[in-house]
N, C-alpha and C positions, 0 to 999 in steps of 0.2 A: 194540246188536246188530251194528250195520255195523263198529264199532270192536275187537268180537271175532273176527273174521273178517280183519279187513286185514292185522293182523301174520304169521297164516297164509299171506295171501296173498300178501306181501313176503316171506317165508322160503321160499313155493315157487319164486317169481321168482328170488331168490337161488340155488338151487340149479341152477334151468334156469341162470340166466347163468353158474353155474362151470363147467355141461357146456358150456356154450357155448366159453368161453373156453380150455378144455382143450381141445375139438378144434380152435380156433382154434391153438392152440400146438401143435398136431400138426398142420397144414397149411404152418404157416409152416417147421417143422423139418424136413418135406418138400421144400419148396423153397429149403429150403441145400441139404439132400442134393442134390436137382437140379443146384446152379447148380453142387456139389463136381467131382458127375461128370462135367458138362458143359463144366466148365474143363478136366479130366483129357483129354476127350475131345478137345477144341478143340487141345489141345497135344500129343495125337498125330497126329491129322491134317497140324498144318504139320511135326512130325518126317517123315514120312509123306513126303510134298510132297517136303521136301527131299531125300529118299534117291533117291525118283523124280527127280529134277533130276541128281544125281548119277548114278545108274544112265545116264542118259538122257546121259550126258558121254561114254560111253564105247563105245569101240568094240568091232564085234560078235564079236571073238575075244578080246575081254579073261578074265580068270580074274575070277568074284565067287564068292565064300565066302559061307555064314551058317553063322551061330553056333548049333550047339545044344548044350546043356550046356556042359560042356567044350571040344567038338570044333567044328573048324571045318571044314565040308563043302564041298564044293565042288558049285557050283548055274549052271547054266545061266541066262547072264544075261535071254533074251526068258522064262523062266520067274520070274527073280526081279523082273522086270518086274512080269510080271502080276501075280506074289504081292504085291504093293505097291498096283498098283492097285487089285487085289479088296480087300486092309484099310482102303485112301482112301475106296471104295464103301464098304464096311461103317461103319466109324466116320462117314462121314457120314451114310448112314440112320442110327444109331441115336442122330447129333444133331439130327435133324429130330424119331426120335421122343419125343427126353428137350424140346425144344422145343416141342413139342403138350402133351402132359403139362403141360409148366411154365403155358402156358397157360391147361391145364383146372383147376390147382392155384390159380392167381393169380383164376382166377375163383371159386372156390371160397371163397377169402380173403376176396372181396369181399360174396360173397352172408352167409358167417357174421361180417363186421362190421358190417354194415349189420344184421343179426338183430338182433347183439348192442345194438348205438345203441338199435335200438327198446323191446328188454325192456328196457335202461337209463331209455328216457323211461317206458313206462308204468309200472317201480319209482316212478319219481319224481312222477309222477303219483298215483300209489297213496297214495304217503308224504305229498304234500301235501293231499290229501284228510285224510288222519286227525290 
């Protein structure tokens, strides 16, 4: 009787460990996207930085220009100042918040491999039983 039932029950395990494993490869594909954007990010900021460095060279009756579209406008430098700083502020919040994330994600990783270990031993367990 117990020998009719185990291969059932090694085929249910089997099928929990695929879910397992697919969302395991969907956390982990999450946390490329993560580290993608937060390289993306990381390397606007030091552009960022440096334009502020630049900006920061020049004196207060200089002409700065920015670019939109085609045209190049002509922009008040204590205002293109700030417009720099405000996007240094911005892009660094949002890599502190791609940084928590990565965090809750890495933890996430952890808790479903260590799932996965376990339904592997008691498969195996199961299997040396019968």
């Amino acid at each position: 009787m117990a020998s009719s039932s185990t291969p059932a029950a090694v085929r249910e395990m089997q099928k929990d460990l695929e879910v397992q494993a697919n969302a395991l490869s969907k956390i982990q594909k999450d946390i490329a996207k993560n580290h993608q954007v937060r390289k993306q990010y990381t390397i606007q900021v030091g552009e960022n930085e440096l334009v502020l460095k630049e900006l920061e060279l020049l004196s207060d009756g200089a002409n700065v220009y920015k670019l939109i579209g085609p045209v190049l406008v002509k922009q008040d430098l204590a205002e293109a100042k700030a417009n720099v700083k405000k996007r240094i502020e911005y892009i660094t919040a949002e890599l502190k918040r791609m940084d928590r994330a990565l965090k809750d994600l890495e933890e996430k990783q952890n808790s479903k491999k260590e799932s996965i270990f376990k339904l592997q031993q008691r498969m195996q367990a199961v299997q040396a039983k019968a």
